[in-house]
C-alpha positions in Angstrom: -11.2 -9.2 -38.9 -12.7 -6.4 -40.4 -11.0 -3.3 -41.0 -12.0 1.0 -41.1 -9.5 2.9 -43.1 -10.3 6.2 -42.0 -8.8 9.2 -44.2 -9.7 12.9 -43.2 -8.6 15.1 -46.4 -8.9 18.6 -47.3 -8.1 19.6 -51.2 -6.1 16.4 -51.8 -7.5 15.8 -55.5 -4.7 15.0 -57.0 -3.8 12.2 -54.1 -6.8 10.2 -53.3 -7.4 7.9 -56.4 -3.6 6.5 -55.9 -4.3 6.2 -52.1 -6.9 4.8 -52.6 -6.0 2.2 -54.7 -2.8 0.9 -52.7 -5.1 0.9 -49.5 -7.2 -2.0 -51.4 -4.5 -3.8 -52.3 -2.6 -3.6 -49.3 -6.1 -3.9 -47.5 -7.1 -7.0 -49.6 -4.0 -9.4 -48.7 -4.7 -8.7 -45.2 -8.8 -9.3 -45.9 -11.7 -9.0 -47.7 -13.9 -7.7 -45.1 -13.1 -3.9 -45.0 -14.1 -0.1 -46.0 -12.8 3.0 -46.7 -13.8 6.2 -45.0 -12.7 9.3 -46.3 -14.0 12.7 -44.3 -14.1 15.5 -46.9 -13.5 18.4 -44.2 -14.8 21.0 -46.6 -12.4 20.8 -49.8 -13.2 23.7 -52.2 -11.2 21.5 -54.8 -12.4 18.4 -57.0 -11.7 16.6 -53.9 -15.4 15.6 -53.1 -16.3 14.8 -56.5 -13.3 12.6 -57.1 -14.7 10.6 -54.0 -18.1 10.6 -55.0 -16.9 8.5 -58.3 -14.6 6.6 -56.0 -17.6 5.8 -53.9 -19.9 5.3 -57.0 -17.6 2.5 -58.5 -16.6 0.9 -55.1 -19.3 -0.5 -52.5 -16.1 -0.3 -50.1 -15.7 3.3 -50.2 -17.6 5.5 -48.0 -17.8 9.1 -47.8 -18.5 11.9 -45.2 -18.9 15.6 -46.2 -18.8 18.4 -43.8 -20.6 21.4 -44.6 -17.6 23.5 -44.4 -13.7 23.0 -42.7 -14.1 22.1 -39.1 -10.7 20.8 -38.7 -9.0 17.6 -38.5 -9.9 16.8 -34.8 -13.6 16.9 -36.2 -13.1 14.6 -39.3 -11.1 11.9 -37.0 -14.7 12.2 -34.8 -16.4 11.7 -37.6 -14.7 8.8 -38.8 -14.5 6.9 -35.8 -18.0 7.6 -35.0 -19.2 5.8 -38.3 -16.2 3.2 -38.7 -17.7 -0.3 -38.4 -14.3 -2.2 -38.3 -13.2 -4.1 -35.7 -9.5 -2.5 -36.4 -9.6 1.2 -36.9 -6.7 2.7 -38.9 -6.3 6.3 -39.9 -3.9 8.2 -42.3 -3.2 11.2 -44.0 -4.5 12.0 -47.8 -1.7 13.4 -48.3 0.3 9.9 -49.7 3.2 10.9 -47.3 1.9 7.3 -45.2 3.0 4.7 -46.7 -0.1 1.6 -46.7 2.0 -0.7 -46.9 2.9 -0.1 -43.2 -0.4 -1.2 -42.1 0.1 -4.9 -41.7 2.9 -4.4 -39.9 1.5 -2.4 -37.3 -2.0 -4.5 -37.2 0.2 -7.7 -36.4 2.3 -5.8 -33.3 -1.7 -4.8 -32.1 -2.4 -8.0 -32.5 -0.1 -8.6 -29.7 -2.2 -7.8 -27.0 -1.9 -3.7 -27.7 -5.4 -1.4 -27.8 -3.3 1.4 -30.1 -0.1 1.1 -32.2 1.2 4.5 -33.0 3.2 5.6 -36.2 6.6 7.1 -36.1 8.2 9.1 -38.4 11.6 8.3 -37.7 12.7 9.7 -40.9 10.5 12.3 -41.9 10.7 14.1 -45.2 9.5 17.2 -44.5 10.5 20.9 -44.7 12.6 21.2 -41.7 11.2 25.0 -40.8 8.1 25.0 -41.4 6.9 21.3 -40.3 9.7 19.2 -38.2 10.8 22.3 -35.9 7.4 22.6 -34.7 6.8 19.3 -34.3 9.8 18.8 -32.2 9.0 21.9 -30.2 5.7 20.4 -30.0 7.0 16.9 -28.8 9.2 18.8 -26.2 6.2 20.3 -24.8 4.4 17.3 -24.2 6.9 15.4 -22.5 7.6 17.9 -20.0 3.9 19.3 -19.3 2.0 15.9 -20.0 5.0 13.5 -19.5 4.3 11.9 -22.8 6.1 9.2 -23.9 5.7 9.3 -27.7 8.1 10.0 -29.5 5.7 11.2 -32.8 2.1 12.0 -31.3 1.5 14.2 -34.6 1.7 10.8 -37.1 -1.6 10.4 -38.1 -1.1 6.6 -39.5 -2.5 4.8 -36.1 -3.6 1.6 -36.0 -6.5 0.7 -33.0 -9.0 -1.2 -31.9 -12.6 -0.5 -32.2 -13.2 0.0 -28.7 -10.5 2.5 -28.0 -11.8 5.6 -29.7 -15.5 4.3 -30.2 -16.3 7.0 -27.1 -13.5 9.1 -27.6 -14.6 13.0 -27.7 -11.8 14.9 -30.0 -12.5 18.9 -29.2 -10.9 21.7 -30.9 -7.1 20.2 -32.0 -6.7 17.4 -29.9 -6.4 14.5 -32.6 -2.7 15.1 -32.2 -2.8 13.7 -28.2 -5.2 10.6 -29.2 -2.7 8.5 -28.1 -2.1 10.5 -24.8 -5.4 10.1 -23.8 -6.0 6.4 -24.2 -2.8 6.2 -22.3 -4.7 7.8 -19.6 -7.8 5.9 -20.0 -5.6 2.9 -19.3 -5.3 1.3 -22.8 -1.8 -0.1 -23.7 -0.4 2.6 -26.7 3.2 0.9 -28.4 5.3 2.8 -30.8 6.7 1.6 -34.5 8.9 3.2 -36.9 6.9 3.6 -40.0 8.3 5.0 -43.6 7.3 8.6 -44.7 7.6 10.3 -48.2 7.9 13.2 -49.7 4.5 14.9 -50.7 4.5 15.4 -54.3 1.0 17.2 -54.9 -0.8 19.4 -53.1 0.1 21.8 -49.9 0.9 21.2 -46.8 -2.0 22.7 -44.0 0.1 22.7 -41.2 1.1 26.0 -40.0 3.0 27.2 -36.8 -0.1 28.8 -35.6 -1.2 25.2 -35.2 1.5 24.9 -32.7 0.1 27.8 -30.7 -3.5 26.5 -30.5 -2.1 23.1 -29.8 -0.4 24.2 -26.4 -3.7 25.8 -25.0 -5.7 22.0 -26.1 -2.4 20.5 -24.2 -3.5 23.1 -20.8 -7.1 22.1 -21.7 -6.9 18.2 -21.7 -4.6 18.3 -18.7 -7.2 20.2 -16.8 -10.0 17.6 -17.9 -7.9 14.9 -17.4 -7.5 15.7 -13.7 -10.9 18.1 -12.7 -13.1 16.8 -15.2 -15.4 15.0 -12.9 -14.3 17.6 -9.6 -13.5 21.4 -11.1 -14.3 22.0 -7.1 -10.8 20.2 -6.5 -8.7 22.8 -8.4 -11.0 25.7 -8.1 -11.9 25.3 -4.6 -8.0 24.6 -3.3 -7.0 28.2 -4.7 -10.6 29.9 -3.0 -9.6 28.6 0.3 -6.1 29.6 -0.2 -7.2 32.9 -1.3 -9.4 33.6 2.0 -7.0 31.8 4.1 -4.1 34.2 2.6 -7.0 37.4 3.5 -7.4 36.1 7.0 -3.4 36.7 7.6 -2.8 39.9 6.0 -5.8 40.9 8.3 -4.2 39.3 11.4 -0.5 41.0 10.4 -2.7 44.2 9.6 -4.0 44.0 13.5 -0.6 42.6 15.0 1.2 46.0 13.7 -1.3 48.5 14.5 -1.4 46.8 18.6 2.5 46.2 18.4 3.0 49.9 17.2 0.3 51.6 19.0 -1.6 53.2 16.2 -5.0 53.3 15.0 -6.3 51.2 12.9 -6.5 52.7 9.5 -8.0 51.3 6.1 -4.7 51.0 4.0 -2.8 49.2 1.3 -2.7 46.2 2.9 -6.9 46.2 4.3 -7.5 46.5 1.0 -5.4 43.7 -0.3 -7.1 41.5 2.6 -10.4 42.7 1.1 -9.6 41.5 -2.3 -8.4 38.6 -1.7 -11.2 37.4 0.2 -13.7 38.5 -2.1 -11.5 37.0 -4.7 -10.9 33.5 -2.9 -14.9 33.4 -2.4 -16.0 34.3 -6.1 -13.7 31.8 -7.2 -14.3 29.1 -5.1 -18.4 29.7 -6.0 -17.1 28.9 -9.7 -15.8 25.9 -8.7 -18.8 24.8 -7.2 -20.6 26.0 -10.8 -18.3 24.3 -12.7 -18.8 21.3 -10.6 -22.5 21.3 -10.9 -22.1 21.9 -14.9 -19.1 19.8 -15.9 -20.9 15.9 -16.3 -23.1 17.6 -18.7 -20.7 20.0 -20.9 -19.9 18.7 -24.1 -21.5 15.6 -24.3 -25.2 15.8 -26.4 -23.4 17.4 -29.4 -20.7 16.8 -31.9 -18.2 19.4 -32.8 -19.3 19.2 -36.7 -22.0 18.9 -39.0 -22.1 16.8 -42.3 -23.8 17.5 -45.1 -24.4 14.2 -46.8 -22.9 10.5 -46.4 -22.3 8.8 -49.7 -22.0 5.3 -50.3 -22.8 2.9 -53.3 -23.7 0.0 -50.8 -26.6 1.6 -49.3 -29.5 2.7 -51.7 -30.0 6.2 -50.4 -28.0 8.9 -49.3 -28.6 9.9 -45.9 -28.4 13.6 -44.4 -26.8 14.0 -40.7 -27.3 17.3 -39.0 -25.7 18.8 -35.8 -24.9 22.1 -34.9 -21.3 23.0 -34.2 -20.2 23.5 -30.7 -19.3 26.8 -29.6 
């Protein structure tokens, strides 16, 4: 069994050397076959060069850099993309997730589960500015996605390699991993898990979050269901469109024969007009989106690092990718 510990952090100096140091020994009862990934998503603190002594002193601690803040959905990429475990577990650099929760959660995987997902049942966090979100956030998901986790937003996760080896995470989406294994048919399972109190740093989680994370909800929905036919969706409300034009025209007709007047261009002629011309143009999207959808979003990676660090390996090595806009 080898194990990833994948952290994404962002100006958590004052947290990483004690995280880092109960990972290994929670790490090292379990096995002596793992690594430690931290994603530095563009800390303008001592952050990276506390991890670049980390990774000096330690051939299991690896480090990616980005060239600037891309975001959390970006780092968890990152991470899975260059794990090399056979179990894949992420967490916070915050020290709010508890390590020691890890073997729990690897032994329920081990129960025939692809993904075993955190809960914070009792979270000790600012109720205004963190667990009303949340909750609002949770509410969302069950009634728009039908989601059935209770605490999607828990970054401590526990999976197996092959459940987020191809997993594309756009814009904020980290928060509905589990969601979308769920719909990739993996079998996602729940566990109460401890959370603390953060005791250095600041929190970067903001109700604007919350915001952006509805329209990624809208988004995933839409690729879950029209990702491989956009003509589905887009084509349905085309037709319905024209079909809608074709009986405001009849009724248009129907009243000026019924009535006895002439035929004059009007309110509702127009209306026909429009939404024909509407119902085609949209329809001729779907048929553009269905010629362009297999190929969008799938040559690049949403971030770009700067270096990968690593005392194991005898030279650093330089990834490039441009963002995707």
């Amino acid at each position: 069994m080898y194990i990833s510990v994948v952290v994404p952090v962002l100006n958590e100096e004052e947290n990483i050397s004690l995280l880092t140091i109960i990972i290994k020994e929670t790490l090292e009862k379990l096995t002596p076959e793992y690594e430690i990934l931290f994603i530095d998503d563009g800390s303008t603190d001592g952050t990276f060069s506390r991890l670049l002594t980390l990774a000096k002193l330690d051939p299991k601690v690896k480090v990616i850099r980005f060239t600037r803040n891309f975001g959390q959905s970006a780092a968890m990429n990152a991470g899975f993309k260059h794990a090399t475990g056979d179990i894949i577990v992420t967490m916070d650099g915050d020290l709010q997730n508890d390590p020691f929760d890890i073997p729990r959660m690897i032994d329920v995987l081990n129960r025939g589960y692809d993904v075993v997902c955190g809960w914070r049942y009792n979270r000790r966090d600012p109720s205004l500015r963190k667990i009303l979100p949340s909750l609002l956030a949770g509410f969302v998901r069950k009634v728009i996605a039908k989601d059935t986790i209770h605490d999607s937003g828990c970054t401590l996760k526990v999976y197996k390699s092959k459940a987020v080896k191809n997993l594309k995470l756009l814009g904020e989406t980290h928060r509905f991993i589990p969601l979308m294994l769920q719909w990739q048919g993996f079998k996602v399972v729940e566990v109460k898990v401890r959370h603390h109190i953060r005791k250095h740093g600041q929190t970067k989680y903001g109700v604007k979050r919350l915001w952006r994370g509805f329209f990624d909800l809208i988004g995933l929905l839409f690729w879950e269901k029209y990702a491989t036919k956009p003509l589905h969706m887009f084509g349905a409300i085309g037709l319905i469109s024209i079909l809608l034009s074709f009986l405001v025209l009849l009724f248009v007709f129907l009243m000026a024969i019924i009535k006895e007047i002439p035929l004059l261009v009007g309110p509702l002629l127009l209306f026909s007009v429009v939404l024909f011309l509407g119902g085609l143009q949209i329809f001729l999207i779907g048929v553009i989106a269905e010629m362009q959808t297999k190929a969008y979003y799938t040559n690049k990676d949403p971030y770009e690092i700067e270096q990968i660090v690593s005392s194991a390996a005898s030279v650093q090595s330089r990834y490039k990718s441009r963002r995707k806009i």
